[in-house]
ZADO-1210 file (C-alpha; in nm, 4 decimals, padded with zeros to 6 digits):
<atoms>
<atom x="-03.8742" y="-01.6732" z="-00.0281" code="UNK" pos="1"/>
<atom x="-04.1640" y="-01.9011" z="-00.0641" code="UNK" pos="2"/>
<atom x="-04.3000" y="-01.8681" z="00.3012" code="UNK" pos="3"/>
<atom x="-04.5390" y="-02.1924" z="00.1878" code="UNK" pos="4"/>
<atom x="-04.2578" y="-02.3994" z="00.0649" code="UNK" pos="5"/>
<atom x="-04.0276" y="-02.3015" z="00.4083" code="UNK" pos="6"/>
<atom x="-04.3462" y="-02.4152" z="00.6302" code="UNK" pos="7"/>
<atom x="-04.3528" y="-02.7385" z="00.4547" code="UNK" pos="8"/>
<atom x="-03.9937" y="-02.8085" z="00.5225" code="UNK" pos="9"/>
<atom x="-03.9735" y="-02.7402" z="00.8408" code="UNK" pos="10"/>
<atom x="-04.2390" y="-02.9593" z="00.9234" code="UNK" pos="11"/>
<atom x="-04.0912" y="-03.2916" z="00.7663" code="UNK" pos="12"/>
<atom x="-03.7866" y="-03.1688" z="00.9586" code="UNK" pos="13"/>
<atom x="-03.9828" y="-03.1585" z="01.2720" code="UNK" pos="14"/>
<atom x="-04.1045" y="-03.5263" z="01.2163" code="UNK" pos="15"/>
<atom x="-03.7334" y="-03.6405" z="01.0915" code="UNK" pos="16"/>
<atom x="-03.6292" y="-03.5192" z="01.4181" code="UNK" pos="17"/>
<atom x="-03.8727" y="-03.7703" z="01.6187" code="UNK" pos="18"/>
<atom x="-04.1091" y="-03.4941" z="01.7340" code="UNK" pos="19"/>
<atom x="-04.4830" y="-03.4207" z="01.6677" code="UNK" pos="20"/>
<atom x="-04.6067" y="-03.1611" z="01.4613" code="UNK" pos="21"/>
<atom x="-04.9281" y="-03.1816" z="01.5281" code="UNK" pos="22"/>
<atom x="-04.8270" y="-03.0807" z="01.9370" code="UNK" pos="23"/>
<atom x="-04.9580" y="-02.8099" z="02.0785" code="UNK" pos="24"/>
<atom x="-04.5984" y="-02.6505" z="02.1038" code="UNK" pos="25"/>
<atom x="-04.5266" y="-02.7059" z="01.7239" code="UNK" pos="26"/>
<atom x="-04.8402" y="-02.6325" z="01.6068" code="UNK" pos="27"/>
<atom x="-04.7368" y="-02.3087" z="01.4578" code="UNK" pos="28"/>
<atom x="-04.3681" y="-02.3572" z="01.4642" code="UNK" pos="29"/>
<atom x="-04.3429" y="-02.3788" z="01.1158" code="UNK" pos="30"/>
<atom x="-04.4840" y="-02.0590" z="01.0245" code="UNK" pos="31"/>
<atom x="-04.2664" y="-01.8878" z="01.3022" code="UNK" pos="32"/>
<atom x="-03.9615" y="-02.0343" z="01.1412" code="UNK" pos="33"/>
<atom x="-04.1201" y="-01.9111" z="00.7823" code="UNK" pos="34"/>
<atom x="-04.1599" y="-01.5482" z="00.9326" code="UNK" pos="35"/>
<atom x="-03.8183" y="-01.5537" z="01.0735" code="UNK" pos="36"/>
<atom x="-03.6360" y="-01.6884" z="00.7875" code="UNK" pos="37"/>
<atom x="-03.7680" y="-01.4126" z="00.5535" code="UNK" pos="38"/>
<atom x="-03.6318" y="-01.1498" z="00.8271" code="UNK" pos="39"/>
<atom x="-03.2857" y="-01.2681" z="00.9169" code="UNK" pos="40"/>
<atom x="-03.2053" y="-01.3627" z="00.5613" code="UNK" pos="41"/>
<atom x="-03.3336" y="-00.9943" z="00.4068" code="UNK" pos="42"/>
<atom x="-02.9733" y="-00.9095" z="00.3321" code="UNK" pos="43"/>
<atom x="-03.0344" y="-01.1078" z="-00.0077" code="UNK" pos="44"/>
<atom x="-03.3047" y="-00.8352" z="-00.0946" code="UNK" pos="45"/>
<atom x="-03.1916" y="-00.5338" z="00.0405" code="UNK" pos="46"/>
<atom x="-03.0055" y="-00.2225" z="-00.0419" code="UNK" pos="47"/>
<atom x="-02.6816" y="-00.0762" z="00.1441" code="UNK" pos="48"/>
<atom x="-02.8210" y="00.3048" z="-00.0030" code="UNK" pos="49"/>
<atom x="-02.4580" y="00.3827" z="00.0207" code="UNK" pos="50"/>
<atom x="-02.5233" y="00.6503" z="-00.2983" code="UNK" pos="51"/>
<atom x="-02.6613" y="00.8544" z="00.0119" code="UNK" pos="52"/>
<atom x="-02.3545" y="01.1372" z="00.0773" code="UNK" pos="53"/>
<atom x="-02.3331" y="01.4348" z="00.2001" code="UNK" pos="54"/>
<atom x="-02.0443" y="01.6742" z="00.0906" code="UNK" pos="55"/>
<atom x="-01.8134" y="01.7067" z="00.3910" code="UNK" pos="56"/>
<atom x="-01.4225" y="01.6467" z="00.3983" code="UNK" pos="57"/>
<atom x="-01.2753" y="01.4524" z="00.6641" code="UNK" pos="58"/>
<atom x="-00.9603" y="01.2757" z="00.7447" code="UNK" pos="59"/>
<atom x="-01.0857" y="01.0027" z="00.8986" code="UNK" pos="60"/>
<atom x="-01.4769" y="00.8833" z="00.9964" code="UNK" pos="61"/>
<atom x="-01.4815" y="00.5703" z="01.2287" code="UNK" pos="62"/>
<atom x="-01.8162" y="00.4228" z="01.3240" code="UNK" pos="63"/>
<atom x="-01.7709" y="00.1463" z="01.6118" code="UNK" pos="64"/>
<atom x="-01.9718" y="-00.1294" z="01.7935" code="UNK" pos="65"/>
<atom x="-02.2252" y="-00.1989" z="01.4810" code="UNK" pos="66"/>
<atom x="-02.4024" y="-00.4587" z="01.6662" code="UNK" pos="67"/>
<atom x="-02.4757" y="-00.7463" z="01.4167" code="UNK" pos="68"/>
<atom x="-02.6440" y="-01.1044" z="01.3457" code="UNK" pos="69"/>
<atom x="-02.5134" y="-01.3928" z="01.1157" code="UNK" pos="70"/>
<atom x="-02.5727" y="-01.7174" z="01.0447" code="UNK" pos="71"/>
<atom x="-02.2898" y="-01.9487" z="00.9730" code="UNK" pos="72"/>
<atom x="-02.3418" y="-02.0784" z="00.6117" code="UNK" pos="73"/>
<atom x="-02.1329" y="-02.3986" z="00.7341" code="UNK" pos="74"/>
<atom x="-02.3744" y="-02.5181" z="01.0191" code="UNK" pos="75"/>
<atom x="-02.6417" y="-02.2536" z="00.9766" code="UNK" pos="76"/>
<atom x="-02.6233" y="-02.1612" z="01.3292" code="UNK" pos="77"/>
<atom x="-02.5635" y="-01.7834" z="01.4364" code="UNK" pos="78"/>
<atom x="-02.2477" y="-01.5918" z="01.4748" code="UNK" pos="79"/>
<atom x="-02.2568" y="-01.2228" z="01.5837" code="UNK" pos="80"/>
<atom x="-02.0891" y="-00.9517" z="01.7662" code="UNK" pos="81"/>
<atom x="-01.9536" y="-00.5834" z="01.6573" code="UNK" pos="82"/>
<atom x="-01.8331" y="-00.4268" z="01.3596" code="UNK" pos="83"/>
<atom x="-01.5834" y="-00.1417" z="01.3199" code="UNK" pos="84"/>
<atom x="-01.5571" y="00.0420" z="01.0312" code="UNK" pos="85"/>
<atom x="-01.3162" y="00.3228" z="00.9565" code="UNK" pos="86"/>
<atom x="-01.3168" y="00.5356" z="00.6040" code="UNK" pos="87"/>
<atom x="-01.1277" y="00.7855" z="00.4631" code="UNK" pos="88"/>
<atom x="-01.4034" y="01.0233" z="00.2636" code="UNK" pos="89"/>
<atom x="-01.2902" y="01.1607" z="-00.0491" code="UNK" pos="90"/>
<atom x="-01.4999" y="01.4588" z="-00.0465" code="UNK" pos="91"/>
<atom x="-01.8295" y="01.2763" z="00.0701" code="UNK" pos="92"/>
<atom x="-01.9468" y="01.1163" z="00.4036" code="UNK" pos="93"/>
<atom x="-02.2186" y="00.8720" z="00.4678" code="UNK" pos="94"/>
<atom x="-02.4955" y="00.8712" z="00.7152" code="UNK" pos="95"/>
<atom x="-02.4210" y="00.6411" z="01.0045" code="UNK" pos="96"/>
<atom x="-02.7449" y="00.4545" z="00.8841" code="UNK" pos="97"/>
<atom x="-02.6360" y="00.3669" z="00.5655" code="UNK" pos="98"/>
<atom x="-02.3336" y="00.1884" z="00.6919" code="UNK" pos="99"/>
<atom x="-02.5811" y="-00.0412" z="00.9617" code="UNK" pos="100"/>
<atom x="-02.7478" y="-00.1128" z="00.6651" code="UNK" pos="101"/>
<atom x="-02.3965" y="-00.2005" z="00.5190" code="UNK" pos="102"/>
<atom x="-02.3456" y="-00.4687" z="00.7575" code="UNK" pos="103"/>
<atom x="-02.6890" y="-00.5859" z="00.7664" code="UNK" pos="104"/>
<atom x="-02.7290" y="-00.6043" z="00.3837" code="UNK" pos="105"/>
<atom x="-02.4047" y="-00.8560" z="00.4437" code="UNK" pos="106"/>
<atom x="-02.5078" y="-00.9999" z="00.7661" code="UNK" pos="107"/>
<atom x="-02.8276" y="-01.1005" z="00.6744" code="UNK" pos="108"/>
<atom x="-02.7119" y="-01.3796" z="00.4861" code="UNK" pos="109"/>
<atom x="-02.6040" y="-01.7648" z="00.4824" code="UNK" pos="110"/>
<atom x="-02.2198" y="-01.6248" z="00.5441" code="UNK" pos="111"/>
<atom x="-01.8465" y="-01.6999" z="00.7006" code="UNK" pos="112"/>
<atom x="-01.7412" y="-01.3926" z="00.9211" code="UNK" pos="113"/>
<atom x="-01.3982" y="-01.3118" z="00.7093" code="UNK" pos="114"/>
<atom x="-01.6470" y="-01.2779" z="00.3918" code="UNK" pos="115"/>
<atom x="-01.8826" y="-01.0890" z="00.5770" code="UNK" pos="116"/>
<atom x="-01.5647" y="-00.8231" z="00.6495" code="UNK" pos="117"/>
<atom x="-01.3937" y="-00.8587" z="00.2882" code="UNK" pos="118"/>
<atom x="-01.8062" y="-00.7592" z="00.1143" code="UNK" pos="119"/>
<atom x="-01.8578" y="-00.4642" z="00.3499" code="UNK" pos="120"/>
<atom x="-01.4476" y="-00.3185" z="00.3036" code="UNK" pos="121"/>
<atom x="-01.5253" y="-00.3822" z="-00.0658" code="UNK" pos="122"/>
<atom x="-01.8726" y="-00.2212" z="-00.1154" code="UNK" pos="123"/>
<atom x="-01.7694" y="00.1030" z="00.0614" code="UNK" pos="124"/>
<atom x="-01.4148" y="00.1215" z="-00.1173" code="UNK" pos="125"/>
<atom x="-01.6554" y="00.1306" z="-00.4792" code="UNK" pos="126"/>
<atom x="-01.7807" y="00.4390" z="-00.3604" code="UNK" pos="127"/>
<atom x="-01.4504" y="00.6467" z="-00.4066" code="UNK" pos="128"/>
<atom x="-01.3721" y="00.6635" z="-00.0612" code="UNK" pos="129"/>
<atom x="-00.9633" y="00.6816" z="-00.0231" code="UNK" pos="130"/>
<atom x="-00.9503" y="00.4226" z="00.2208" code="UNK" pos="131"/>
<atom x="-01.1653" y="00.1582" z="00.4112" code="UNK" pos="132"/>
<atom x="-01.1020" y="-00.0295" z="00.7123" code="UNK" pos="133"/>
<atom x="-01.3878" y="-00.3334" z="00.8403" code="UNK" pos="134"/>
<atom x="-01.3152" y="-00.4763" z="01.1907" code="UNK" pos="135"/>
<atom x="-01.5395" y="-00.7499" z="01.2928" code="UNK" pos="136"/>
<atom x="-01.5279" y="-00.9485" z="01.6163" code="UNK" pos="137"/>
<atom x="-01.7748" y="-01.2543" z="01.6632" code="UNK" pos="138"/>
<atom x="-01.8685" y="-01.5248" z="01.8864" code="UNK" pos="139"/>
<atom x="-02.0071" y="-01.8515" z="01.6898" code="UNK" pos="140"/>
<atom x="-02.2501" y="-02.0642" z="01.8213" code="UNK" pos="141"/>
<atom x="-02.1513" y="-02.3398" z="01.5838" code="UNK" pos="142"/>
<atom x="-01.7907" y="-02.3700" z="01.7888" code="UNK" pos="143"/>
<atom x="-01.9772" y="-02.2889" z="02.1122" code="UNK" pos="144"/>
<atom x="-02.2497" y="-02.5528" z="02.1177" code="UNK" pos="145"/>
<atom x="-02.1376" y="-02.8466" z="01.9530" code="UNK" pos="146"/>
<atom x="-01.7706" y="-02.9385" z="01.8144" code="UNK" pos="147"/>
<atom x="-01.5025" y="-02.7781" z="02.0199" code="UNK" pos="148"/>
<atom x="-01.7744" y="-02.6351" z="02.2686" code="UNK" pos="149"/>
<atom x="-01.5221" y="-02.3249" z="02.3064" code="UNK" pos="150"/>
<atom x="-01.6211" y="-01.9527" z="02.3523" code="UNK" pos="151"/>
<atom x="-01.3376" y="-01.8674" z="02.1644" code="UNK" pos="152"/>
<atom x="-01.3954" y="-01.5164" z="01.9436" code="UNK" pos="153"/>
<atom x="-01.2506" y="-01.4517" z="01.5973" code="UNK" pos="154"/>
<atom x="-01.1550" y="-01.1049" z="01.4768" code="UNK" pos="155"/>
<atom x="-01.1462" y="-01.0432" z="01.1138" code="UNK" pos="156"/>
<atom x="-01.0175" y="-00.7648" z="00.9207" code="UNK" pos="157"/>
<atom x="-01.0187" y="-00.5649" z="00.5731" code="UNK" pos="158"/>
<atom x="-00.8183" y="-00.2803" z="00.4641" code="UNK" pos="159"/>
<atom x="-00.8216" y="-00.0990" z="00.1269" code="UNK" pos="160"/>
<atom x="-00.7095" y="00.1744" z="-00.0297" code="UNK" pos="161"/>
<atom x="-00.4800" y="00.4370" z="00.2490" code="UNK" pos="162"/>
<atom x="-00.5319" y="00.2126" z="00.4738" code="UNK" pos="163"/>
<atom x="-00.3415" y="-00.0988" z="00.3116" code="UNK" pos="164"/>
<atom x="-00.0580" y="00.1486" z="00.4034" code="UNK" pos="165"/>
<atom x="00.1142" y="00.0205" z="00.7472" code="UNK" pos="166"/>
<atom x="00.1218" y="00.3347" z="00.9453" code="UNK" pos="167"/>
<atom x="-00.2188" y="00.4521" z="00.8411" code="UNK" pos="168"/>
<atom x="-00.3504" y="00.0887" z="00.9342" code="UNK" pos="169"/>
<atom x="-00.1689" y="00.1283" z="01.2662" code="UNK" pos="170"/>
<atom x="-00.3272" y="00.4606" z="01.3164" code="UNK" pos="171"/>
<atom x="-00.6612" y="00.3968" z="01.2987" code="UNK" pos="172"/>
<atom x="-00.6327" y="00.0607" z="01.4713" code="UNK" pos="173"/>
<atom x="-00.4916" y="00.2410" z="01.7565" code="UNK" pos="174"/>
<atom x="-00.7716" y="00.4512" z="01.7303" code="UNK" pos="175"/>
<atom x="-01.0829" y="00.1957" z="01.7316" code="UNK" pos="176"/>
<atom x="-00.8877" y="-00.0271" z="02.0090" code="UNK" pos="177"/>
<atom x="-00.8956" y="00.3153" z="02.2712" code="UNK" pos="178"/>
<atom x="-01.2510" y="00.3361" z="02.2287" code="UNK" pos="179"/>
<atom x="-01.3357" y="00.0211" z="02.2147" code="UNK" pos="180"/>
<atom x="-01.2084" y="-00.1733" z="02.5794" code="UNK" pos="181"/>
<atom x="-01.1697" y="-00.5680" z="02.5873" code="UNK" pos="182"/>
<atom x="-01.1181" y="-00.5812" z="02.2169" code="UNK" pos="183"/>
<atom x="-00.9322" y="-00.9120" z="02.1217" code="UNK" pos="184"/>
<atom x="-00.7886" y="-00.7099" z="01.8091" code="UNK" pos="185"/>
</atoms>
């Protein structure tokens, strides 16, 4: 990202808007925006390291509440929330790590929420896991603050694999819902 170019932009935006950007509380808000822009867009540069295994057999491995950030491609305003994902390991687990850096390799990214939830399920079923299952449940500030003005939430889902399979879906639905209270899913 050209952290120049960014500045430059959000300065003519500043004036478009009406305000000064000269002001004392302006002064540096286009670098701030610059700096922030390159960190909550890194998903376009970074790597999920899901080639990271270790060799351990499991029926299922569920890893809950993966606390994430968005920003709605649409409005570019944020969405975020918690992601759920369950996997059936063919052999091989992953490091909890490596699937937070799942989501934020995805997250971190000019996105819609059911995308966000098909491109994890997807990337994880590549690595010859039996079966993958992404939960996602989000708030959106771009229905909260303008438009509707609702605090609705919107659960997305994925399944692949096992897990397309109703009674194994059910199963491990059942199980992320008992550990996870207040879910809308």
């Amino acid at each position: 990202m050209d952290q120049e170019r960014v500045k430059k932009l959000v300065r003519e935006l500043i004036i478009e808007i009406g305000e000064d950007p000269t002001r004392e509380g302006l002064r540096d808000t286009p670098e701030r925006i610059g700096r922030m822009y390159k960190e909550i867009f890194g998903g376009y540069e970074s790597d999920s390291e899901l080639s990271v295994q270790f060799s351990e057999d499991s029926d299922t491995v569920v890893a809950r509440d993966i606390q994430f950030y968005s920003m709605c491609e649409h409005h570019m305003l944020p969405f975020f929330g918690k992601i759920h994902i369950a996997y059936s390991p063919n052999g091989r687990v992953f490091g909890i790590s490596k699937l937070i850096r799942l989501v934020e390799k995805y997250s971190k990214r000019l996105q819609i929420q059911e995308r966000l939830t098909k491109n994890i399920a997807d990337e994880l079923f590549t690595q010859g896991v039996k079966g993958v299952l992404v939960v996602a449940d989000a708030q959106h500030l771009c229905m909260k603050m303008r438009g509707v003005r609702n605090d609705a939430t919107l659960t997305s889902s994925a399944y692949r694999g096992v897990y397309e399979q109703k009674e194994e879906k059910e199963s491990i639905m059942a199980m992320i819902r008992k550990s996870t209270p207040n879910t809308s899913f």
